[in-house]
DSSP file (Angstrom, degrees, kcal/mol; ACC not computed):
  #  RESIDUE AA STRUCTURE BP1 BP2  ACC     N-H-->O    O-->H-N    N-H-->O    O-->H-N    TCO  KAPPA ALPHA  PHI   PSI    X-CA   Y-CA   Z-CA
    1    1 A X              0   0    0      0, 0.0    18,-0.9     0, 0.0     2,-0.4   0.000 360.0 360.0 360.0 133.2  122.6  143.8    1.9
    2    2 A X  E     -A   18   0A   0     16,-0.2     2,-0.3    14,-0.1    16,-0.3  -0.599 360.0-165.7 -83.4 139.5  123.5  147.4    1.2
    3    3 A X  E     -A   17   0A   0     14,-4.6    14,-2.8    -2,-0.4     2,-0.3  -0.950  14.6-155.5-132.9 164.2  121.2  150.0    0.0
    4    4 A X        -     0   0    0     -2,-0.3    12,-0.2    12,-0.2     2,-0.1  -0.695   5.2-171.5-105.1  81.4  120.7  153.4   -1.5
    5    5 A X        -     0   0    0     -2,-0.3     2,-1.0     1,-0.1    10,-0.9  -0.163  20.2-145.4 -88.0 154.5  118.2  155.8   -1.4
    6    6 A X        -     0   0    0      8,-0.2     8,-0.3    -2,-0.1    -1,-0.1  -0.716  34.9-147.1 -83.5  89.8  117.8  159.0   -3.4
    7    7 A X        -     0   0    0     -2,-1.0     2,-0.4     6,-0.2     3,-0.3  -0.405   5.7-138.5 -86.2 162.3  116.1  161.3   -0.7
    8    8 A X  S    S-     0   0    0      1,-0.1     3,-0.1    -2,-0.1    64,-0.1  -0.761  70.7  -0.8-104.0 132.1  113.5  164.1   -1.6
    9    9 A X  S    S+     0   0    0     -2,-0.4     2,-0.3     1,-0.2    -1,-0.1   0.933  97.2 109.8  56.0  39.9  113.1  167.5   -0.2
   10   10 A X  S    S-     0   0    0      2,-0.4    -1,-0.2    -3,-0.3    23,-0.1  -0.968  81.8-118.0-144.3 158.3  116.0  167.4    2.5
   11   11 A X  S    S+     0   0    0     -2,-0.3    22,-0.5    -3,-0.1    -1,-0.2   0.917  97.6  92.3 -79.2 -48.1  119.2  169.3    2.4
   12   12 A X        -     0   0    0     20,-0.4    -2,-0.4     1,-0.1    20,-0.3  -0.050  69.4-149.3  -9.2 131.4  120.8  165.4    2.3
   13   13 A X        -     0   0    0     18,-2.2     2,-0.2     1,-0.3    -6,-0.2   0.758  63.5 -45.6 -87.7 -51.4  121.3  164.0   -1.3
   14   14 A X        -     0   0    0     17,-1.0    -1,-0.3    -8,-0.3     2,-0.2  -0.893  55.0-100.9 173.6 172.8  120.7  160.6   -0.4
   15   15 A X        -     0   0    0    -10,-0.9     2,-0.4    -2,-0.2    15,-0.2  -0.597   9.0-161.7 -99.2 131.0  121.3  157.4    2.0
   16   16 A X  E     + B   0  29A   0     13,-2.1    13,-1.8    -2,-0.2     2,-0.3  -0.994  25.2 159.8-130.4 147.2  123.2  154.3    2.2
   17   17 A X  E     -A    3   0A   0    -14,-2.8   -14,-4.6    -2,-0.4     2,-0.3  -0.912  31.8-144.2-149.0 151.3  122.1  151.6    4.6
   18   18 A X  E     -AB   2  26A   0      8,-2.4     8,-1.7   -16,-0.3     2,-0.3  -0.854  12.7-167.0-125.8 161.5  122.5  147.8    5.2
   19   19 A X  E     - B   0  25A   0    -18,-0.9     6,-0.2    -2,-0.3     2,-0.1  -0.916  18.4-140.1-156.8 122.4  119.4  145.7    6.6
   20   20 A X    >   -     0   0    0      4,-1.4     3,-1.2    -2,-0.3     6,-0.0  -0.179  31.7-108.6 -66.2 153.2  120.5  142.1    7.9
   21   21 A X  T 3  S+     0   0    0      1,-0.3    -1,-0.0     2,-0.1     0, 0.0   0.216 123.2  70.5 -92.3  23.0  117.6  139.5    6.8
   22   22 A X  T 3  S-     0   0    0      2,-0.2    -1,-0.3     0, 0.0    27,-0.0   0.544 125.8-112.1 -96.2  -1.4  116.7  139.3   10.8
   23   23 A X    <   +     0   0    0     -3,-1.2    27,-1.5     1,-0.3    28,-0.3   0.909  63.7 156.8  74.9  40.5  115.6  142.9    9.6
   24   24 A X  B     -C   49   0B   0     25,-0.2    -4,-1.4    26,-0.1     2,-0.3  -0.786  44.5-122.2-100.4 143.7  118.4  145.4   11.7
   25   25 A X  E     +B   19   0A   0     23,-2.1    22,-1.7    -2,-0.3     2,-0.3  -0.528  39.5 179.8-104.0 132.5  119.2  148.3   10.7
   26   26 A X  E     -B   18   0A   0     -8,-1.7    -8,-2.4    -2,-0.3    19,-0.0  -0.963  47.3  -2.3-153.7 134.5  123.2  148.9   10.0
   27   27 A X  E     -     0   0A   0     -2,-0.3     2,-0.2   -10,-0.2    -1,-0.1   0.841  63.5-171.3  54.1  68.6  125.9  151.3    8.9
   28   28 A X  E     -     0   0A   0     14,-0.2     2,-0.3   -11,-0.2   -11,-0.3  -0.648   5.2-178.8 -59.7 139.7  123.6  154.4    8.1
   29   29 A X  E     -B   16   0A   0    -13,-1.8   -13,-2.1    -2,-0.2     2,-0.1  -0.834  17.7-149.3-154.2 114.3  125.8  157.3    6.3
   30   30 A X        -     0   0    0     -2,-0.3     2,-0.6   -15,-0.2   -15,-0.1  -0.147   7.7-149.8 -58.4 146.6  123.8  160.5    5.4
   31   31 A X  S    S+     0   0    0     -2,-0.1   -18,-2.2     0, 0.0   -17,-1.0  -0.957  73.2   2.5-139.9 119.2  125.5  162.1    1.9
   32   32 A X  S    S+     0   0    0     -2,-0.6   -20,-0.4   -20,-0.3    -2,-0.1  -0.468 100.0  67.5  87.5-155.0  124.7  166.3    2.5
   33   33 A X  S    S-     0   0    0    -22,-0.5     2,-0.4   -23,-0.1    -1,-0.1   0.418  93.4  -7.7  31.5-176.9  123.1  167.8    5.4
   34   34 A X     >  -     0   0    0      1,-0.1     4,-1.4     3,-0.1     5,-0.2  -0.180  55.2-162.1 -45.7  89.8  123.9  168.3    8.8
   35   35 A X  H >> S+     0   0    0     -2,-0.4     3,-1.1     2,-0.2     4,-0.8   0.767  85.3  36.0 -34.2 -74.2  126.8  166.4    9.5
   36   36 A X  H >> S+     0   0    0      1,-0.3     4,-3.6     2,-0.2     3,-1.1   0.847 119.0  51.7 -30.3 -78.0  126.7  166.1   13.4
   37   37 A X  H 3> S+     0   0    0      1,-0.3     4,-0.6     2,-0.2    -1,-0.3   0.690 118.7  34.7 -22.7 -48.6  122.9  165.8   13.5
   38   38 A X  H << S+     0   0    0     -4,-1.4     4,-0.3    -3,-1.1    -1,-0.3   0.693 109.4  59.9-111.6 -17.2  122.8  163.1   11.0
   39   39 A X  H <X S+     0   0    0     -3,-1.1     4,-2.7    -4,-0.8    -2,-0.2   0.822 114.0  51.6 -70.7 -39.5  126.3  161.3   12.2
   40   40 A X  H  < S+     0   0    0     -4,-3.6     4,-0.5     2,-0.2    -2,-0.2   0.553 106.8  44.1 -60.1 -19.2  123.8  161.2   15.7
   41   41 A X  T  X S+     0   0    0     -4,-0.6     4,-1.8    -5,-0.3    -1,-0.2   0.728 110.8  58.1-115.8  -1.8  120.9  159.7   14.4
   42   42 A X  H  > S+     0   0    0     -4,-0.3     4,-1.8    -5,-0.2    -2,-0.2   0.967 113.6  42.3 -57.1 -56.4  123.2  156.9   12.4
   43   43 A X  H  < S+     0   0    0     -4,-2.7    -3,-0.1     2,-0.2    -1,-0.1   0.933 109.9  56.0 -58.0 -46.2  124.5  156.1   15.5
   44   44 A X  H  4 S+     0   0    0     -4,-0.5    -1,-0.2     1,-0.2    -2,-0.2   0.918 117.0  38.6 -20.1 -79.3  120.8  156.3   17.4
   45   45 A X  H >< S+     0   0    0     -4,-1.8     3,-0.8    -5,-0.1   -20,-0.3   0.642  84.0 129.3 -70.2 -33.2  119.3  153.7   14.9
   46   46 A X  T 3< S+     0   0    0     -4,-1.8   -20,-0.2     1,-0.2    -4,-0.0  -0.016  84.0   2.2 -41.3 109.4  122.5  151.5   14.7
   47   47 A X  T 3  S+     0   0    0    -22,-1.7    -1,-0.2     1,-0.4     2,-0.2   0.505  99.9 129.9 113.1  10.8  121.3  147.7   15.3
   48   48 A X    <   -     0   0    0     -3,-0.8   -23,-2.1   -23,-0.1     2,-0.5  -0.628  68.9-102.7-100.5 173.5  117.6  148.5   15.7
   49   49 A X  B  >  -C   24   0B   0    -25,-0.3     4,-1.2    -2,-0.2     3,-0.5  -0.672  28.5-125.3 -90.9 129.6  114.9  146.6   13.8
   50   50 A X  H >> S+     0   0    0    -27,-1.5     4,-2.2    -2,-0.5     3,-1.2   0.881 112.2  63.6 -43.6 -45.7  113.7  148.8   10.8
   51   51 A X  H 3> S+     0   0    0    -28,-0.3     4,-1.4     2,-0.3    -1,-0.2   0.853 112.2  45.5 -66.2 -42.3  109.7  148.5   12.1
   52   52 A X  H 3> S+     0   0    0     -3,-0.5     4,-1.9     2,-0.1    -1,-0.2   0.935 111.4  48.4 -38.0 -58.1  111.5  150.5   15.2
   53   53 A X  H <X S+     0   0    0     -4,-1.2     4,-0.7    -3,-1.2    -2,-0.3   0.651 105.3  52.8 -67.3 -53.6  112.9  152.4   13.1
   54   54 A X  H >< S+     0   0    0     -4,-2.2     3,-2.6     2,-0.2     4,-0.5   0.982 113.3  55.5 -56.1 -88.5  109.8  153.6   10.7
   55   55 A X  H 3< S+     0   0    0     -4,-1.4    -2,-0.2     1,-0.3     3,-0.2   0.383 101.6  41.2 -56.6 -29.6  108.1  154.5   13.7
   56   56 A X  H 3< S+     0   0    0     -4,-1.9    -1,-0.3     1,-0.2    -2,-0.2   0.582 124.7  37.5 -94.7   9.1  110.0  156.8   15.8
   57   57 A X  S << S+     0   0    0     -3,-2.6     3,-0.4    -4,-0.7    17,-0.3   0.316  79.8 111.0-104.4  12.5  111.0  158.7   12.9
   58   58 A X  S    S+     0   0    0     -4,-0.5     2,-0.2     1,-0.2     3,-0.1  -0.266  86.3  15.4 -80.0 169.9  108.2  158.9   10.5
   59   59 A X  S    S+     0   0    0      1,-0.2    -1,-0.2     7,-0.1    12,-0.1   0.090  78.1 140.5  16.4   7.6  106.6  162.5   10.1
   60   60 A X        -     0   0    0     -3,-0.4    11,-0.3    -2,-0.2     2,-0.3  -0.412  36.4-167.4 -68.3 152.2  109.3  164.3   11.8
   61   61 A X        -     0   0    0      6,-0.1     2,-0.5    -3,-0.1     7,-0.2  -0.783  10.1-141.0-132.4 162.4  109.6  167.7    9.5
   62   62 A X  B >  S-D   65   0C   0      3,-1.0     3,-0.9     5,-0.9     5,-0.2  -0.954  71.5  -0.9-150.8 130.2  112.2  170.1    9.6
   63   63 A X  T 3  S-     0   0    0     -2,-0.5     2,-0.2     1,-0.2    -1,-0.1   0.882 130.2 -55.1  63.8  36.8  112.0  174.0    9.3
   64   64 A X  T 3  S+     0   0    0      1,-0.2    -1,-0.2    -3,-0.1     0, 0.0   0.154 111.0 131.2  97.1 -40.6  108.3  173.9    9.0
   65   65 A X  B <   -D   62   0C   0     -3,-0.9    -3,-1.0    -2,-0.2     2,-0.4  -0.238  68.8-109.1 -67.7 151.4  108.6  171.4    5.9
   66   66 A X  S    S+     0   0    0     -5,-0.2     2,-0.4     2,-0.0    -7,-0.1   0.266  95.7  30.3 -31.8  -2.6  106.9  168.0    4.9
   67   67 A X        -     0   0    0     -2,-0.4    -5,-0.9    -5,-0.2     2,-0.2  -0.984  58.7-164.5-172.2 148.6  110.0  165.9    5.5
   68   68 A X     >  -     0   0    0     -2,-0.4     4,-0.9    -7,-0.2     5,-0.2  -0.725  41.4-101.1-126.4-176.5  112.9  165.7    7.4
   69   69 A X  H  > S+     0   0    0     -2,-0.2     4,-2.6     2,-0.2     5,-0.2   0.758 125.1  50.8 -48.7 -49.3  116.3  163.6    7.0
   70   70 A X  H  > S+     0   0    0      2,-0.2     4,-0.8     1,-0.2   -13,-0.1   0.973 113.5  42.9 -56.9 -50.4  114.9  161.3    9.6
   71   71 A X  H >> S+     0   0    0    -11,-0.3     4,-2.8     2,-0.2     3,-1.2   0.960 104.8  59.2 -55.2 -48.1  111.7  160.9    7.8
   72   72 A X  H 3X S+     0   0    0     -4,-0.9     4,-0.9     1,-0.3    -2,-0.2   0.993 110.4  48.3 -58.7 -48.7  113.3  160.5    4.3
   73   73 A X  H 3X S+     0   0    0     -4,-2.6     4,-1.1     2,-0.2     3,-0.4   0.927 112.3  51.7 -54.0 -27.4  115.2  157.2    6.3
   74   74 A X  H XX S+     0   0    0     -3,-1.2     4,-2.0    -4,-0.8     3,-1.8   0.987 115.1  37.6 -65.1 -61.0  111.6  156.3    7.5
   75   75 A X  H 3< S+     0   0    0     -4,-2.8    -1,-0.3     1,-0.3    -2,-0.2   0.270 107.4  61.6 -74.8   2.1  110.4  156.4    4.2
   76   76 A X  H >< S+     0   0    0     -4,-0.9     3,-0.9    -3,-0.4    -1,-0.3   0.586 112.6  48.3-102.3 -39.9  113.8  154.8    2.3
   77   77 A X  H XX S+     0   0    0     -3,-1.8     4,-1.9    -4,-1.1     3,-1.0   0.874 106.1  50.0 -98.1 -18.7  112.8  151.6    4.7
   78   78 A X  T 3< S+     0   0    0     -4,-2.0    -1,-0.3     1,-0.2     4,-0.2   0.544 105.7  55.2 -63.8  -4.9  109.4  151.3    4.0
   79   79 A X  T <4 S+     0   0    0     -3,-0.9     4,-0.4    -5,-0.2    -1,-0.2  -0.016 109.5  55.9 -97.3   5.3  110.2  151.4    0.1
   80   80 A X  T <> S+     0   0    0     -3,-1.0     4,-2.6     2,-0.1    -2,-0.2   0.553 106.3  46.1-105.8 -42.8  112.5  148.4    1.1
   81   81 A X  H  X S+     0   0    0     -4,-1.9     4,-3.9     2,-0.2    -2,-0.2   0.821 109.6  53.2 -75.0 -24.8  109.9  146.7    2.5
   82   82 A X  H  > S+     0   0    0     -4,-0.2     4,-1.9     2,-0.1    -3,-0.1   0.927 116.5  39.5 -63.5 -42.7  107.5  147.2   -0.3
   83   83 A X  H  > S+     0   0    0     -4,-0.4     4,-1.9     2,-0.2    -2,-0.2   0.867 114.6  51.8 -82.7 -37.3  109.8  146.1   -2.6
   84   84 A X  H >X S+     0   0    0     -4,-2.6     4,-0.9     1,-0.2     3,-0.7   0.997 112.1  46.7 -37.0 -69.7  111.0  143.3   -0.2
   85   85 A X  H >X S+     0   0    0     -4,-3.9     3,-1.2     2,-0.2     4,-1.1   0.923 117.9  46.2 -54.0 -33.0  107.0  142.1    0.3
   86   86 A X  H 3< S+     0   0    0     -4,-1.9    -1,-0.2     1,-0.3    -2,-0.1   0.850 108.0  56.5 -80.4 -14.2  106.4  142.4   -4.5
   87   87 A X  H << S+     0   0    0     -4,-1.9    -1,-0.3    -3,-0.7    -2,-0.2   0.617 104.2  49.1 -87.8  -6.9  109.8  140.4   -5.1
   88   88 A X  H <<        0   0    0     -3,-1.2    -2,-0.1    -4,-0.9    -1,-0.1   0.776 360.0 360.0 -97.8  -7.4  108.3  137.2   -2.7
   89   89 A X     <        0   0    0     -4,-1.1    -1,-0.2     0, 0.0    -3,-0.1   0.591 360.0 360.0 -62.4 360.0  104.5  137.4   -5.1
């Protein structure tokens, strides 16, 4: 299924992603920022399990700041899994 996130506090505008129901990670595409950089870590993540995914990119910051593009992806699949885990209550 494809999804979108709106990211916060990254030169990026927002994310589109597909996540397979084994829970893989697929066809990332960054919208702003650093093309190269962000065409490289689409590719990186391509085919990995989101839980992977969370981990080696959560808190990474960029220029000193709270948040990065890589984090804003961490944090777009853990808001997919929250919402995953309140739609099976």
């Amino acid at each position: 299924m494809k999804y979108q996130y709106a990211t916060q506090g990254t030169c990026s505008k927002y994310i589109e992603f597909e996540i397979g129901d084994d829970h893989i990670l697929h066809n990332v595409v960054f919208y702003g920022g650093c093309s190269g950089n962000l065409q490289g870590i689409s590719k990186l993540v391509e085919g990995m399990p989101i839980s992977e995914v969370i981990n080696k990119l959560k808190g990474i910051s960029c220029s000193g700041g709270p948040t990065s593009c890589p984090d804003q992806l961490a944090t777009a699949l853990q808001e997919f899994l929250k919402q995953e885990v309140g739609s099976r209550r």
